[in-house]
Every structure is written in structure tokens, then in C-alpha cells.
N, C-alpha and C positions, 0 to 999 in steps of 0.2 A: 905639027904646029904646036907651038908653046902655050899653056893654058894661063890665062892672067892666075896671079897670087891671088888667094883668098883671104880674105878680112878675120881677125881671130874674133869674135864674138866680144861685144863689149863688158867689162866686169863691173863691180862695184868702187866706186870710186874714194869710199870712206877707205881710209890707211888701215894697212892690214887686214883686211876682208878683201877675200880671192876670189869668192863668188863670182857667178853671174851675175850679171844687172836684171833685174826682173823687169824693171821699166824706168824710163829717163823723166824726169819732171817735168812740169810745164808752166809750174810759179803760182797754180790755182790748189795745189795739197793745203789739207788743214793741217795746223797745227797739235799733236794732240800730248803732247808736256802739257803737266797742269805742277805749280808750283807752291809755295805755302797760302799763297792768296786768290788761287783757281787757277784755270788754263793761261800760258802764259802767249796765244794768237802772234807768234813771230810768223812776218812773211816767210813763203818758200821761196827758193831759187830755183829758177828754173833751168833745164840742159846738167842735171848732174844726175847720171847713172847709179842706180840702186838696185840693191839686193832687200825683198819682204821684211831683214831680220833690221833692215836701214832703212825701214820707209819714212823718219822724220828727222834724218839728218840732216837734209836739205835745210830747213827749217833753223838746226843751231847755231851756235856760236863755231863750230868749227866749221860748219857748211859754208857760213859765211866767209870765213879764213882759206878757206879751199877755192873760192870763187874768183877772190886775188890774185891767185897763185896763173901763173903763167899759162900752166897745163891746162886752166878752166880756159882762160880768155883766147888760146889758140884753136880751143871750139867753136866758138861764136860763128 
């Protein structure tokens, strides 16, 4: 009997980072950028798979830009 295919392990989702995902967000991460006038507290997104060296991607301006993109909202 035929073994079902196996799932490849989810990686990180920031462009060009190969990694593994260490853990997928859930929209409650802090923020932890601080910018010339202290911490800059952008929401996270949640459902976007990361690697420890990305743990406040979520959070930026290209997290956001990634969250548009197709490939996010076909996770939902």
C-alpha cells in the first residue's frame, strides 16, 4: 500500500531566509524596534512563519507587504 506524501516542514517566510520556521505568530508578539523617538509598538500579523533570527518581521513594514501578497491570504 501507498504511503500518503509527507508535508516538507514549514520554513521562514521573510525572502531569502531558508530556515526553518521556529514558530508561526499569533498577532499578540511585541514589538521590539525602538526608533529615534523610543519603541515604535507596530501591531504583529498573525499566521506568518518565522525563524528566531525574524522574530519581529511580522511586525514591519514588509511583514505587512508580505501579508497582501497572495501566498499569505491563501493561508487563511
Amino acid at each position: 500500500m501507498a504511503q500518503a506524501p509527507k508535508a516538507d516542514p514549514p520554513r521562514c517566510d521573510v525572502p531569502g531566509c531558508s530556515h526553518l520556521a521556529d514558530f508561526m505568530t499569533d498577532g499578540t508578539e511585541k514589538d521590539t524596534a525602538v526608533g529615534p523617538k523610543g519603541p515604535l509598538n507596530r501591531p504583529s500579523i498573525k499566521n506568518i512563519n518565522l525563524c528566531t533570527t525574524h522574530s519581529n518581521w511580522s511586525c514591519s513594514e514588509d511583514g505587512a507587504r508580505f501579508a497582501a501578497t497572495d501566498v499569505y491570504r491563501a493561508r487563511k
